[in-house]
mmCIF file of the N, C-alpha and C atoms, coordinates in Angstrom:
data_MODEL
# 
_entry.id   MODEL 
# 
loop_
_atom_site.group_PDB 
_atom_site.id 
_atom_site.type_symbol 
_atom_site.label_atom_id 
_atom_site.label_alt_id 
_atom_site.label_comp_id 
_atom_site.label_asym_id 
_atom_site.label_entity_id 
_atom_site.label_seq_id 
_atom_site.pdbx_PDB_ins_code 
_atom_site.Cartn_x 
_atom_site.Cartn_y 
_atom_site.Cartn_z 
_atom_site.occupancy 
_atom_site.B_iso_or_equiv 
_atom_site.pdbx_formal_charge 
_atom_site.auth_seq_id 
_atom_site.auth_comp_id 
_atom_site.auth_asym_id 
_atom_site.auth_atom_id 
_atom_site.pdbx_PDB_model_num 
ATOM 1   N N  . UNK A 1 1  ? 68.420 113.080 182.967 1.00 0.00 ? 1  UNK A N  1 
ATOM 2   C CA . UNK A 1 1  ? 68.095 112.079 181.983 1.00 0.00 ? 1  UNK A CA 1 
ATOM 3   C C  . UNK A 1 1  ? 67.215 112.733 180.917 1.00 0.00 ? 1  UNK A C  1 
ATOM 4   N N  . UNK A 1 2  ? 67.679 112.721 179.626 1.00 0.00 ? 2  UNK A N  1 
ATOM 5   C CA . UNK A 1 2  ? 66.591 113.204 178.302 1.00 0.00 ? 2  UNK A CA 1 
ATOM 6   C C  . UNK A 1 2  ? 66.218 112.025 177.848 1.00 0.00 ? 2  UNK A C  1 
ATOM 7   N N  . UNK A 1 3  ? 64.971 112.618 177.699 1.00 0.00 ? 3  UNK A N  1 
ATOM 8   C CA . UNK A 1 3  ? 64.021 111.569 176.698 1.00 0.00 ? 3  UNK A CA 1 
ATOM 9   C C  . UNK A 1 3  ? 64.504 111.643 175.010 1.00 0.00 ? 3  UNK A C  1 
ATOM 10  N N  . UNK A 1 4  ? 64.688 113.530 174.595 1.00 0.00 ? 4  UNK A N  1 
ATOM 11  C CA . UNK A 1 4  ? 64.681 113.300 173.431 1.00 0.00 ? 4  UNK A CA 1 
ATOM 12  C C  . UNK A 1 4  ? 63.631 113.689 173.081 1.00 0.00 ? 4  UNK A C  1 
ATOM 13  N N  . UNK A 1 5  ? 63.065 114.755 171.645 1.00 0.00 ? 5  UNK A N  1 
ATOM 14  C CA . UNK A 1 5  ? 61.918 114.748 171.092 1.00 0.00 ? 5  UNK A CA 1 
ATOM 15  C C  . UNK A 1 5  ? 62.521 113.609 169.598 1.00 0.00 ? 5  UNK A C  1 
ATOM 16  N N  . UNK A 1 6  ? 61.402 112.962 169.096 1.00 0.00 ? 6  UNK A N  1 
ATOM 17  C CA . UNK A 1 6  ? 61.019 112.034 168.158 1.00 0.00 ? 6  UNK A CA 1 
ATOM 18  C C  . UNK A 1 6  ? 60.211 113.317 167.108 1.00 0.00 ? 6  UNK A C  1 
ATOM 19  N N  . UNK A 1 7  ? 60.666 113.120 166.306 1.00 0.00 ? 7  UNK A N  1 
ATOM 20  C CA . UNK A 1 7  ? 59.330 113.909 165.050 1.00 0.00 ? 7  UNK A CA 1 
ATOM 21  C C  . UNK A 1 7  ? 59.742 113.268 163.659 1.00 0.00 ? 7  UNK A C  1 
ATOM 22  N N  . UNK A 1 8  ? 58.782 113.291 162.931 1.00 0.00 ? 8  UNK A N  1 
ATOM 23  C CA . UNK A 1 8  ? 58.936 113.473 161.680 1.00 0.00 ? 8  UNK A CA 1 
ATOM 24  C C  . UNK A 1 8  ? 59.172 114.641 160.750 1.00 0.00 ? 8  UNK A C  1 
ATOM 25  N N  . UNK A 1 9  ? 60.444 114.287 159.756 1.00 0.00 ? 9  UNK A N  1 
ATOM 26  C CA . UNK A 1 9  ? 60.259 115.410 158.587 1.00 0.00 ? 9  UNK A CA 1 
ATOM 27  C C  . UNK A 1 9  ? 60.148 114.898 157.509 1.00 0.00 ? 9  UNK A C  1 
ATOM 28  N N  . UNK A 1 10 ? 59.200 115.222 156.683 1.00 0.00 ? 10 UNK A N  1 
ATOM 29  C CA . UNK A 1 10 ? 59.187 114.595 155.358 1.00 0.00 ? 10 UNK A CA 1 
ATOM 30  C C  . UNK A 1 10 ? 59.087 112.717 155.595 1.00 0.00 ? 10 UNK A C  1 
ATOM 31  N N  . UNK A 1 11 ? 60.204 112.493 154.865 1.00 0.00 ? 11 UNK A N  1 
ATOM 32  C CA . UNK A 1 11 ? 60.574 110.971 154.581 1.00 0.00 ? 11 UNK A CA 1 
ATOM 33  C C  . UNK A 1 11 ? 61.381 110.453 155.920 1.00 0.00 ? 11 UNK A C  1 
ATOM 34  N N  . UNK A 1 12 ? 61.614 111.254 156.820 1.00 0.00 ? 12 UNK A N  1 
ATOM 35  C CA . UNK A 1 12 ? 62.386 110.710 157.697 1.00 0.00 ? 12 UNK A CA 1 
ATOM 36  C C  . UNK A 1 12 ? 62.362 110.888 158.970 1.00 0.00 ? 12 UNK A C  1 
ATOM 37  N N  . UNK A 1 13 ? 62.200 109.859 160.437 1.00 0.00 ? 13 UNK A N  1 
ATOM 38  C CA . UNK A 1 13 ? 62.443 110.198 161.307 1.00 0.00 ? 13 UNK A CA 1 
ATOM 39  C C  . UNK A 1 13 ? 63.535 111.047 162.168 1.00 0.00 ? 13 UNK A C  1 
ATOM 40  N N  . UNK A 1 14 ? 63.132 111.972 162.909 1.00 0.00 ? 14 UNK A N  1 
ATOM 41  C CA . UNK A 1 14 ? 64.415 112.317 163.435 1.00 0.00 ? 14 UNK A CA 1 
ATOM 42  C C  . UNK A 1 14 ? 64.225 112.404 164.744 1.00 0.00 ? 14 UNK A C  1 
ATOM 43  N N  . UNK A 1 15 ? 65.750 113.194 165.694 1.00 0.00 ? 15 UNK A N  1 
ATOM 44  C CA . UNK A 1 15 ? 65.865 112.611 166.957 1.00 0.00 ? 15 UNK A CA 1 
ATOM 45  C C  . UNK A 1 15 ? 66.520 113.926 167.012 1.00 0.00 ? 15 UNK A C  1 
ATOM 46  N N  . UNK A 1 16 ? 65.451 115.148 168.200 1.00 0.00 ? 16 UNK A N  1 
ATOM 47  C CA . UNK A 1 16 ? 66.504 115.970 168.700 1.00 0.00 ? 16 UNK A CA 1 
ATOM 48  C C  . UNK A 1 16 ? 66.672 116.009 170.068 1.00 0.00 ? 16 UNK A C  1 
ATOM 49  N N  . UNK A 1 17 ? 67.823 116.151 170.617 1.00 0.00 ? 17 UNK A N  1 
ATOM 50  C CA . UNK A 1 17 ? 68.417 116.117 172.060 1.00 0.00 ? 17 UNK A CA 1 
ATOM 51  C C  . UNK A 1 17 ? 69.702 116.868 171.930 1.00 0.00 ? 17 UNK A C  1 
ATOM 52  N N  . UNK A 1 18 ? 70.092 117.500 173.370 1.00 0.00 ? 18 UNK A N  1 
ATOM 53  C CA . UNK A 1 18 ? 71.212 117.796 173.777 1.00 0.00 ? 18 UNK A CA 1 
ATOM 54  C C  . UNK A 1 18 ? 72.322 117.043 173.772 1.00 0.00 ? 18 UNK A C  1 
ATOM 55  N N  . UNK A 1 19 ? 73.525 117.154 172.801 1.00 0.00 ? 19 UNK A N  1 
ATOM 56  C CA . UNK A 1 19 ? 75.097 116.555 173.271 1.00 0.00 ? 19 UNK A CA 1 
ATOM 57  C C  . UNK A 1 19 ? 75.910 117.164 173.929 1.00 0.00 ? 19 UNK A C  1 
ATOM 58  N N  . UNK A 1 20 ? 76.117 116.519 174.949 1.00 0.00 ? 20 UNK A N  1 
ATOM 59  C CA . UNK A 1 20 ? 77.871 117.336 175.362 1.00 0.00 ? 20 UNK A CA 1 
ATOM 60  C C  . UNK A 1 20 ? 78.795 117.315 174.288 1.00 0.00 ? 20 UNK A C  1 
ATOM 61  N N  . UNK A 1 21 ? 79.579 118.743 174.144 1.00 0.00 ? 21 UNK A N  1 
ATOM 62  C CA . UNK A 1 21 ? 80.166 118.749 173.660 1.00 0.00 ? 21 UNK A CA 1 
ATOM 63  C C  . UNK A 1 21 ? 81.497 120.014 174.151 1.00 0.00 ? 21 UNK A C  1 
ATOM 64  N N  . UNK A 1 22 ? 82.992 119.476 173.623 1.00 0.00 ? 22 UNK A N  1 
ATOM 65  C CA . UNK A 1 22 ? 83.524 120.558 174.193 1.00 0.00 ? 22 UNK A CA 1 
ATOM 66  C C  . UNK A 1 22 ? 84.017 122.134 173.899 1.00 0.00 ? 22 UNK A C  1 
ATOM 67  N N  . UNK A 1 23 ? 83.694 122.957 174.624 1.00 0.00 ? 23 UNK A N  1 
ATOM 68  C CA . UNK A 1 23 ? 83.982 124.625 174.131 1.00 0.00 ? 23 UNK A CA 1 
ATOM 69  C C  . UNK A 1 23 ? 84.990 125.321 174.907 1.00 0.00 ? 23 UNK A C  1 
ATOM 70  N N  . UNK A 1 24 ? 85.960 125.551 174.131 1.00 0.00 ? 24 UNK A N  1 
ATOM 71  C CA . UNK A 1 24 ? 87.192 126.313 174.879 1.00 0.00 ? 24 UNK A CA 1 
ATOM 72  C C  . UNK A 1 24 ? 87.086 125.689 176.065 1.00 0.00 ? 24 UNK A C  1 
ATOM 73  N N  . UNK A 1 25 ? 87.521 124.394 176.373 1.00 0.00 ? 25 UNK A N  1 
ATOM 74  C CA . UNK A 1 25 ? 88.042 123.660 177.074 1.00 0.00 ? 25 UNK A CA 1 
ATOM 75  C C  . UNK A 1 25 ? 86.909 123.142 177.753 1.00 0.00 ? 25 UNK A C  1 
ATOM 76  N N  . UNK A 1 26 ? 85.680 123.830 177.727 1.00 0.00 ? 26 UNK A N  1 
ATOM 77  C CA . UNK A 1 26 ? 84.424 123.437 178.629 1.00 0.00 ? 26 UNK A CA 1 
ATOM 78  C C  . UNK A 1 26 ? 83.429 123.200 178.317 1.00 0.00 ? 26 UNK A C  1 
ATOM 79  N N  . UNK A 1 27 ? 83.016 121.775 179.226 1.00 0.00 ? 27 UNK A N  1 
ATOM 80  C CA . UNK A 1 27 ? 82.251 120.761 178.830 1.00 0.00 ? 27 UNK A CA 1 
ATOM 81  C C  . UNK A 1 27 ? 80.444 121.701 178.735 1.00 0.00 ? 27 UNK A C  1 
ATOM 82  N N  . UNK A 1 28 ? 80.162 121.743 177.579 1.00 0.00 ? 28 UNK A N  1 
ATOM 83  C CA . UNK A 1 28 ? 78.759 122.349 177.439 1.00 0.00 ? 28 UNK A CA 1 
ATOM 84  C C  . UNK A 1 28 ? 77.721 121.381 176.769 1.00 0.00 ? 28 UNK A C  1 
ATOM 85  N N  . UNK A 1 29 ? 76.704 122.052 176.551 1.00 0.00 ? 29 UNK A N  1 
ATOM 86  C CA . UNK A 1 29 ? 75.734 121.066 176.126 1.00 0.00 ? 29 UNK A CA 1 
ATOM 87  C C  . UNK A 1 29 ? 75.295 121.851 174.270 1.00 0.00 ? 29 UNK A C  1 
ATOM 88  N N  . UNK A 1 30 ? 74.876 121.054 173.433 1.00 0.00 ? 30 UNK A N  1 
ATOM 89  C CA . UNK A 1 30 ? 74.752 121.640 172.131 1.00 0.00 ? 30 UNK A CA 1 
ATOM 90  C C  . UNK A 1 30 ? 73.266 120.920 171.504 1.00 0.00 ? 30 UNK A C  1 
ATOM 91  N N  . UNK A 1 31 ? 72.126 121.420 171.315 1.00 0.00 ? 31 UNK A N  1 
ATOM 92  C CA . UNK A 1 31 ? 71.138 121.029 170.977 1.00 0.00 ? 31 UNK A CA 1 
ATOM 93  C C  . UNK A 1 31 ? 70.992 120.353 169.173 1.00 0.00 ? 31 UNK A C  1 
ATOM 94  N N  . UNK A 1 32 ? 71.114 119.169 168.880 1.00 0.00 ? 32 UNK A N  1 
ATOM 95  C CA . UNK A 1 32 ? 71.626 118.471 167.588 1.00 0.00 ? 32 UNK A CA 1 
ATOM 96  C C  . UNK A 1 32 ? 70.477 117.654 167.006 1.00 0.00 ? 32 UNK A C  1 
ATOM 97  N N  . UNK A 1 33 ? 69.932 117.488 165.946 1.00 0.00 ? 33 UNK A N  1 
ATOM 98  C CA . UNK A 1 33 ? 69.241 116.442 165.686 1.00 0.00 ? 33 UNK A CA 1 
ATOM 99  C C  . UNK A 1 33 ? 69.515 115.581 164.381 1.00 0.00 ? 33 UNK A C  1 
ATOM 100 N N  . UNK A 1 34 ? 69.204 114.373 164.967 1.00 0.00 ? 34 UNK A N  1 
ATOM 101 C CA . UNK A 1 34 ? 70.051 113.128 164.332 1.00 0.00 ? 34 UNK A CA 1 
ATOM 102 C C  . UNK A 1 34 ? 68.835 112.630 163.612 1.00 0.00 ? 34 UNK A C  1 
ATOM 103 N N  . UNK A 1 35 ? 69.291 111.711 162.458 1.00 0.00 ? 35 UNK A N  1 
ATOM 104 C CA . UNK A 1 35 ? 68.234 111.229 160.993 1.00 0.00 ? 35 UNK A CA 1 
ATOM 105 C C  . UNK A 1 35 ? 68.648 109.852 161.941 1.00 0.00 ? 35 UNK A C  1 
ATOM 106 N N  . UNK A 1 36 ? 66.777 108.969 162.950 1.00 0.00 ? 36 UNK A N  1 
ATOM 107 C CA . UNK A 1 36 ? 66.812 108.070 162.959 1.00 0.00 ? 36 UNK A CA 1 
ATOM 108 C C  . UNK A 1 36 ? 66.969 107.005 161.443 1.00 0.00 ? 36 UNK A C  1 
ATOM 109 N N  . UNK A 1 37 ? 65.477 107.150 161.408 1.00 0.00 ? 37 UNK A N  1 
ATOM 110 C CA . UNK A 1 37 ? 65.248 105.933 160.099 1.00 0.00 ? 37 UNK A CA 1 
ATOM 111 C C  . UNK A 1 37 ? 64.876 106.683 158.977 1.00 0.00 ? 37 UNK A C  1 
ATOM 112 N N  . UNK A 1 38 ? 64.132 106.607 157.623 1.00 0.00 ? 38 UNK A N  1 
ATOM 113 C CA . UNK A 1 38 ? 63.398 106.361 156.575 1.00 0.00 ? 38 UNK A CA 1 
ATOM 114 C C  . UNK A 1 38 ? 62.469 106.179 156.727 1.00 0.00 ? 38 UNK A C  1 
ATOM 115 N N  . UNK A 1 39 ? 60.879 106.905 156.679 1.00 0.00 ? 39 UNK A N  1 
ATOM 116 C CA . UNK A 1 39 ? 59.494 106.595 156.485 1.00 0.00 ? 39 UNK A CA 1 
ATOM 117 C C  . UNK A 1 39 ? 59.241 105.148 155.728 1.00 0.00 ? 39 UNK A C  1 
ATOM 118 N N  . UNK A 1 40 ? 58.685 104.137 156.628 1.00 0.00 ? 40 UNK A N  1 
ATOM 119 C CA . UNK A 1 40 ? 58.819 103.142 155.953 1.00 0.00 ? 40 UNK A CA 1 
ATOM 120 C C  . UNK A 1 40 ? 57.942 102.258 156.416 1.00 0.00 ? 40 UNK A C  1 
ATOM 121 N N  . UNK A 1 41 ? 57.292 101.288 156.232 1.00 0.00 ? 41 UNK A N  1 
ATOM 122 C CA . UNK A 1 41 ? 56.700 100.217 156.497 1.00 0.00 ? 41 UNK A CA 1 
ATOM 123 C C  . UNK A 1 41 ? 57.134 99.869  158.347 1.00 0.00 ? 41 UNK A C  1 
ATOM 124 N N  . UNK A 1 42 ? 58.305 99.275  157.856 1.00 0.00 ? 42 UNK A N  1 
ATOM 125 C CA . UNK A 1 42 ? 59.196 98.856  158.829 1.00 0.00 ? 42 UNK A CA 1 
ATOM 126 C C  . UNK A 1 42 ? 58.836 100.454 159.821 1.00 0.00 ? 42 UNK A C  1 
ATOM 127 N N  . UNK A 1 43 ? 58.941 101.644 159.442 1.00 0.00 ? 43 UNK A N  1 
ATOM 128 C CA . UNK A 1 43 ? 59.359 102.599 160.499 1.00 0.00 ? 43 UNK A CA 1 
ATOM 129 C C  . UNK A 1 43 ? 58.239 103.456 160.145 1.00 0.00 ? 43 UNK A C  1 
ATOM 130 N N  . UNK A 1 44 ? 56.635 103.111 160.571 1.00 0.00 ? 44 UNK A N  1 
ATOM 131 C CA . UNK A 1 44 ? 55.936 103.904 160.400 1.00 0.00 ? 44 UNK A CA 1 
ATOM 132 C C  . UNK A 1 44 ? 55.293 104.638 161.362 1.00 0.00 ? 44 UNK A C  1 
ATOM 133 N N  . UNK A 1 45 ? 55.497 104.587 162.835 1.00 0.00 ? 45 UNK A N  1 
ATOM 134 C CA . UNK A 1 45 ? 55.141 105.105 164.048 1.00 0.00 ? 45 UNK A CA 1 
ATOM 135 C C  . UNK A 1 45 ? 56.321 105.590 165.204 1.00 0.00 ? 45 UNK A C  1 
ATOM 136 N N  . UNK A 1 46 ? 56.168 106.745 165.925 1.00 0.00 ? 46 UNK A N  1 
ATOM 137 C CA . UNK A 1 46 ? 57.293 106.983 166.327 1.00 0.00 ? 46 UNK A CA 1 
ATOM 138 C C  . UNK A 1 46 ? 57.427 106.082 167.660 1.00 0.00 ? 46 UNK A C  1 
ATOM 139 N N  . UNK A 1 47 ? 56.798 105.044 167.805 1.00 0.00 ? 47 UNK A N  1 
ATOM 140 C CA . UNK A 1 47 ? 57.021 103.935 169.003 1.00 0.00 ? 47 UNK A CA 1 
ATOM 141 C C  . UNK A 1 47 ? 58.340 103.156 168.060 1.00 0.00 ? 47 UNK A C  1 
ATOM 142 N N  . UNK A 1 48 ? 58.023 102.962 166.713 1.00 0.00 ? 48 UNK A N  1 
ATOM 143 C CA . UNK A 1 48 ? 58.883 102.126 166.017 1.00 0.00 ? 48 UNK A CA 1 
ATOM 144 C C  . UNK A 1 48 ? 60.463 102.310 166.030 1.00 0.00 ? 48 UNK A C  1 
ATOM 145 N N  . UNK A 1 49 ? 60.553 103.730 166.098 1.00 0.00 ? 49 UNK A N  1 
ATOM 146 C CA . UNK A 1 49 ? 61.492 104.379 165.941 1.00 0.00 ? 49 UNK A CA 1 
ATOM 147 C C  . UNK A 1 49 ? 62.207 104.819 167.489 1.00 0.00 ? 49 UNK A C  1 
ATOM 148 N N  . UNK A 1 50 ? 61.447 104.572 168.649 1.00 0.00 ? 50 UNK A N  1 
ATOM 149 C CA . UNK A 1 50 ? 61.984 104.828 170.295 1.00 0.00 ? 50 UNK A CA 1 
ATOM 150 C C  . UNK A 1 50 ? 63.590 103.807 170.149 1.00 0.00 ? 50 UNK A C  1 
ATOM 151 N N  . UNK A 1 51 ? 63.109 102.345 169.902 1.00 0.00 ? 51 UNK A N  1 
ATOM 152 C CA . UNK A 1 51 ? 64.491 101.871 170.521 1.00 0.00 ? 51 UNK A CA 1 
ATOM 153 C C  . UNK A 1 51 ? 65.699 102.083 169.494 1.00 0.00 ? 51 UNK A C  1 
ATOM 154 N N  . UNK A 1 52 ? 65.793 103.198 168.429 1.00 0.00 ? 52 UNK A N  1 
ATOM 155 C CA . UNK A 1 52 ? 67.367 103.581 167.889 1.00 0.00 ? 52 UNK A CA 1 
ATOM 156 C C  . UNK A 1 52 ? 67.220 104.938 168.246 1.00 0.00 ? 52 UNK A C  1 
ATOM 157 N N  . UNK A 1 53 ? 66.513 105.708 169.163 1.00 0.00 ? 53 UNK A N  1 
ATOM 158 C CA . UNK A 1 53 ? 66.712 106.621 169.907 1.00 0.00 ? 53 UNK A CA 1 
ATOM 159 C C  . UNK A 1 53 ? 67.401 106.246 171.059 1.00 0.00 ? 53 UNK A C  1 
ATOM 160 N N  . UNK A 1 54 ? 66.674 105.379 172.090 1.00 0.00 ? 54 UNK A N  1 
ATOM 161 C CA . UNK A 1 54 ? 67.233 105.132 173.067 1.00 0.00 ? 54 UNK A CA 1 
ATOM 162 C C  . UNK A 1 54 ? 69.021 104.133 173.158 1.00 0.00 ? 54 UNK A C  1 
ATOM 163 N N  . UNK A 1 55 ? 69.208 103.869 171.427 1.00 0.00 ? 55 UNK A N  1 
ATOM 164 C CA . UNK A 1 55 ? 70.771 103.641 171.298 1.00 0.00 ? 55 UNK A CA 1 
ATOM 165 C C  . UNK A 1 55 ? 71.482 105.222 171.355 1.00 0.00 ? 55 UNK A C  1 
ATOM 166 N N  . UNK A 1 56 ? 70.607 105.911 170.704 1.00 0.00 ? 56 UNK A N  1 
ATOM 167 C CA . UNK A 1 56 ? 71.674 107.055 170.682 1.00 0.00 ? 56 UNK A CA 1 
ATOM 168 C C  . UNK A 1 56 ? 71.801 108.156 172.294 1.00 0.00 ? 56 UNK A C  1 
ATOM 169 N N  . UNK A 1 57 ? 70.928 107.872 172.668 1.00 0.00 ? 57 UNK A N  1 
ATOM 170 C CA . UNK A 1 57 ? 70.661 108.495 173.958 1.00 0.00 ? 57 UNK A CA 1 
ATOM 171 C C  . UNK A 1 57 ? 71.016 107.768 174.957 1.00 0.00 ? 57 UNK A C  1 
ATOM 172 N N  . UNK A 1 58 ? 71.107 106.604 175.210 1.00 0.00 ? 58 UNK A N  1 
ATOM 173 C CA . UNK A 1 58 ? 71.912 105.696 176.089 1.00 0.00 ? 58 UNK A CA 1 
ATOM 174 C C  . UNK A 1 58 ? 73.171 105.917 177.182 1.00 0.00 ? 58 UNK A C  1 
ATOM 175 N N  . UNK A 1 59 ? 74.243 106.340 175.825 1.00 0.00 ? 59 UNK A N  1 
ATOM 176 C CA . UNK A 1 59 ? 75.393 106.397 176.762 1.00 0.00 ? 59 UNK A CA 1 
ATOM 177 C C  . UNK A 1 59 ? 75.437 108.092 177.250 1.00 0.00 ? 59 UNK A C  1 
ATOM 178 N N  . UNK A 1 60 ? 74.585 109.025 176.702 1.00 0.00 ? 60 UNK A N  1 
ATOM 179 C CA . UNK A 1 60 ? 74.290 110.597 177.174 1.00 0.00 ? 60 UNK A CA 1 
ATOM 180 C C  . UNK A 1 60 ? 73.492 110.403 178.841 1.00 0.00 ? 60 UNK A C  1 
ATOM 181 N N  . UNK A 1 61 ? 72.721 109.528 178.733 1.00 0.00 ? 61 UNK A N  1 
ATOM 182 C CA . UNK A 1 61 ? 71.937 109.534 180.354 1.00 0.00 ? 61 UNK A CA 1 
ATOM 183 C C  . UNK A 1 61 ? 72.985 108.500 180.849 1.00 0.00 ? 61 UNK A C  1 
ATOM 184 N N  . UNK A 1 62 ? 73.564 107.628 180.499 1.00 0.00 ? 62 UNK A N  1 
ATOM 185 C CA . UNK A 1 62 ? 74.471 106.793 181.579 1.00 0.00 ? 62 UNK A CA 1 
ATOM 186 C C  . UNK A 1 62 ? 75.614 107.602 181.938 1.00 0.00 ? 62 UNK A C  1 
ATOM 187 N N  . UNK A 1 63 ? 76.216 108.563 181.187 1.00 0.00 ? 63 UNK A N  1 
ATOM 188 C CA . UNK A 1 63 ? 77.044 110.118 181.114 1.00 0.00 ? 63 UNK A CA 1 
ATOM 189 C C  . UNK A 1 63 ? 78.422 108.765 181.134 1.00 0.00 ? 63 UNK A C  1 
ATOM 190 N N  . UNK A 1 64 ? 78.169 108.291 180.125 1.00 0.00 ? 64 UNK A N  1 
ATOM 191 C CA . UNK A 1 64 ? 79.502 107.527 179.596 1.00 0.00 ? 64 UNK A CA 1 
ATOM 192 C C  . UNK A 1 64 ? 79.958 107.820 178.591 1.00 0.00 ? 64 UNK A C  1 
ATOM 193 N N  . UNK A 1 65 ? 79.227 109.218 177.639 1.00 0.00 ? 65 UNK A N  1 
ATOM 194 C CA . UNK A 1 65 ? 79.353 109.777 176.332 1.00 0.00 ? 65 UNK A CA 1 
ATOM 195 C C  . UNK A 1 65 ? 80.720 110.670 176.145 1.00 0.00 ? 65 UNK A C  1 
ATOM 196 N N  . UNK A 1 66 ? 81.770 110.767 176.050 1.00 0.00 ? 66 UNK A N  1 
ATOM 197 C CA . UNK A 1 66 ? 82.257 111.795 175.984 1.00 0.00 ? 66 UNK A CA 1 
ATOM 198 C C  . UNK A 1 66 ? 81.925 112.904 175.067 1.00 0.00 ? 66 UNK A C  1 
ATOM 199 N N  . UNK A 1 67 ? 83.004 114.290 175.855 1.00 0.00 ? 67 UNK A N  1 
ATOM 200 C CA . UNK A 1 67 ? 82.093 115.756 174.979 1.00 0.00 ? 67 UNK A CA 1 
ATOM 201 C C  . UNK A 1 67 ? 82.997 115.467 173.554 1.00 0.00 ? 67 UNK A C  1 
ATOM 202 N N  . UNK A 1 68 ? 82.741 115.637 172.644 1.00 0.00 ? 68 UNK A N  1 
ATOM 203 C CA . UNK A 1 68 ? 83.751 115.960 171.318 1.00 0.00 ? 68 UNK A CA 1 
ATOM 204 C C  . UNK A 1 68 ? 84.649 117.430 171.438 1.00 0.00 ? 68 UNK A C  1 
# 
């Protein structure tokens, strides 16, 4: 199960974690980071920003994700 690191860059939250993904036929893992939100009122603490992490990380720990 990943947690995921949360950080900020600049203007924007982000989200890095491991995806499965597929390589010459085999299922590996690829370290990716995804643009949660926009520095914002609405998204000014990285508690704010946990539950559209835990959408994107969801189906990776339930391993219902397929690899691409």
């Amino acid at each position: 199960m990943q947690d995921g690191r949360i950080y900020r860059k600049g203007m924007a939250w982000m989200l890095q974690y491991w995806q499965p993904v597929l390589e010459n036929g085999q299922s590996t893992k690829k370290r990716v980071a995804k643009k949660l939100a926009t520095y914002s009122d609405k998204y000014r603490t990285e508690s704010s920003v946990q539950p559209l992490a835990e959408e994107i990380l969801g189906p990776i720990n339930a391993k219902t994700a397929r690899p691409e």
